[in-house]
C-alpha positions, 0 to 999 in steps of 0.5 A, spaced: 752 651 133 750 644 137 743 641 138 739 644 143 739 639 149 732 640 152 725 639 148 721 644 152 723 650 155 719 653 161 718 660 163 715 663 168 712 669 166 713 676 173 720 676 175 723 671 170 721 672 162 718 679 164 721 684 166 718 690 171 715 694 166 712 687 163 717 688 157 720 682 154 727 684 151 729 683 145 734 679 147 730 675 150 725 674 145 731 672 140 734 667 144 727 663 144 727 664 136 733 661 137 731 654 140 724 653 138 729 654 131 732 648 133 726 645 135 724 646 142 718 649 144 717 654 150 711 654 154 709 659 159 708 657 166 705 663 171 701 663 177 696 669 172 689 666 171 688 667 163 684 674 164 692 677 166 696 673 161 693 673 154 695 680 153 702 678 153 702 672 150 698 675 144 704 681 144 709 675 144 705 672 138 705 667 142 701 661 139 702 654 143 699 652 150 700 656 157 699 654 163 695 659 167 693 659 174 699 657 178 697 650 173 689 651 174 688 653 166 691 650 160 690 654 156 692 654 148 693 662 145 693 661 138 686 658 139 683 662 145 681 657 149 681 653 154 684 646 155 682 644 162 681 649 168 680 646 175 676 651 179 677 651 188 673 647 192 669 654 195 666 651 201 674 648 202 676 655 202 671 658 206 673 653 211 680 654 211 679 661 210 676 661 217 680 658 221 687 661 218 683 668 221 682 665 227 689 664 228 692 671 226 686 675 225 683 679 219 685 678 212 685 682 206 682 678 201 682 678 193 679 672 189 680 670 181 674 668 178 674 661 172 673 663 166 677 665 160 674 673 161 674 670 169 675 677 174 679 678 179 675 682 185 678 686 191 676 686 197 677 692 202 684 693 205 687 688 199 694 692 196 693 691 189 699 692 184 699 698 180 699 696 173 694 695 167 691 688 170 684 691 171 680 688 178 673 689 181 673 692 188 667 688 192 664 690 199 660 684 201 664 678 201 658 673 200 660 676 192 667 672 193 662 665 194 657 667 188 661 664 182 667 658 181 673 660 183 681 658 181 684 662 187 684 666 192 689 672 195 690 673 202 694 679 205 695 680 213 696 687 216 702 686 219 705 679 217 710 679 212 709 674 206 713 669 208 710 669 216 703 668 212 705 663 208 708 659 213 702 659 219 696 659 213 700 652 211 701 649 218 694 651 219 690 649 213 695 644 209 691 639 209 685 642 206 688 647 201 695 648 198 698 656 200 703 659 196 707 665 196 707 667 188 711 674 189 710 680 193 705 681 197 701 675 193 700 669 198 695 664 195 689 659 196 689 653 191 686 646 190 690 641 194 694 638 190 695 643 185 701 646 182 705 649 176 707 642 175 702 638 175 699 644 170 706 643 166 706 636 166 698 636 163 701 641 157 708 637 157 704 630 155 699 634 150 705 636 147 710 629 148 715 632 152 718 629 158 720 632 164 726 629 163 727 634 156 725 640 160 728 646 163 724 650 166 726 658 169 722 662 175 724 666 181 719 664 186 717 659 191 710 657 188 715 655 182 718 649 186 714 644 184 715 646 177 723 646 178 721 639 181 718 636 176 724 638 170 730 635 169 733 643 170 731 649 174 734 655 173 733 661 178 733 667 177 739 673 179 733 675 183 730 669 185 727 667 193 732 664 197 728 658 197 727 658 189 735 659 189 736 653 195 733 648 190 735 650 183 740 647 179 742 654 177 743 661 178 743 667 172 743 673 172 736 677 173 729 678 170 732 685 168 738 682 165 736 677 161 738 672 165 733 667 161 737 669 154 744 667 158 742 660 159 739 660 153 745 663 149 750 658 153 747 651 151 745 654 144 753 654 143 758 651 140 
């Protein structure tokens, strides 16, 4: 066995460490024994906010630092608090809210509340995925304002993610960052914010650098992140613009693309 050539590896969490059921396979969770072994630490880098991610990582056993939030939250698992949180200007975002609307039309929107038992609450005609992360439905839209937030979510009836994503941006780039997590999830966030620098925050606090980290995700909001590292890898079932800028391509999220990599540089 050779040393393993990177002291941090990053992985995304939807689409890329888990698979469609939220499983991690036991591939998978053996392949990152093996290079934390070898003295590297793996950091999970999701666009979740802390409320969605702890029960995974506590199924991990997973006890470091994870960047939560889309890198709004540093988070420390084993110690079950947070290390910094960077909540979204409300006025800023009902500013930009409201001039995206005037373009398009009515959204549908949802909102995650800071915090680490932080609700995300759903608005009517907001597609929530099925699944175990639990929501509140709300009716008046002055109860999204009412507390500090670390995003909100937007769906347009008829526009695919992609063509919200490009005409939020080109409408309210300036004042808040919009990105596009995974189907049917186009967010608001903090300008300036990213899984990168929610990285680059936790990388310091373990003395890492960018230039020892791999990092492996699957959509376009892991861009800066793969920007960041000194190697991206996209996943089989990555986006066509996560795909265009990664170093590397394995195999999907189903097939244990991450164990593939892992595996391989771990080899003789």
């Amino acid at each position: 066995m050779s040393a393993f050539p990177y002291r941090l590896v990053a992985t995304d969490l939807d689409g890329t460490l888990l698979r469609a059921d939220e499983s991690v396979s036991d591939r998978t969770r053996e392949a990152l024994a093996a290079v934390t072994a070898a003295g590297a630490a793996h950091i999970v880098v999701t666009g979740r906010a802390v409320p969605w991610t702890r029960h995974i990582l506590d199924d991990l056993g997973y006890e470091g630092i994870a960047v939560c939030g889309q890198g709004a939250q540093v988070y420390h698992a084993g110690e079950h608090r947070l290390l910094t949180s960077l909540t979204l200007d409300r006025q800023l975002a009902g500013l930009a809210l409201s001039k995206i609307e005037a373009e398009i039309g009515p959204l549908a929107l949802a909102a995650s509340r800071d915090g680490l038992e932080g609700e995300v609450l759903v608005g009517p005609g907001y597609r929530a995925q099925e699944g175990p992360l639990p929501f509140v439905p709300f009716e008046d839209p002055a109860e999204v304002w009412a507390a500090p937030l670390t995003k909100l979510y937007l769906q347009h009836p008829t526009m695919s993610d992609d063509e919200l994503t490009a005409v939020a941006r080109a409408t309210v780039g300036g004042l808040v960052d919009v990105v596009m997590a995974g189907p049917g999830i186009v967010e608001i966030l903090p300008l300036g914010l990213s899984k990168a620098t929610g990285l680059s925050l936790a990388a310091r606090r373990l003395g890492v650098k960018a230039a020892e980290t791999i990092a492996f995700g699957d959509m376009p909001n892991d861009i800066p992140m793969f920007g960041w590292a000194a190697r991206g890898v996209a996943m089989g079932n990555a986006h066509e613009e996560l795909r265009a800028v990664a170093d590397e391509v394995t195999d999907s999220n189903e097939e244990d693309g991450i164990a593939v990599v892992l595996e391989r540089l771990m080899a003789v």
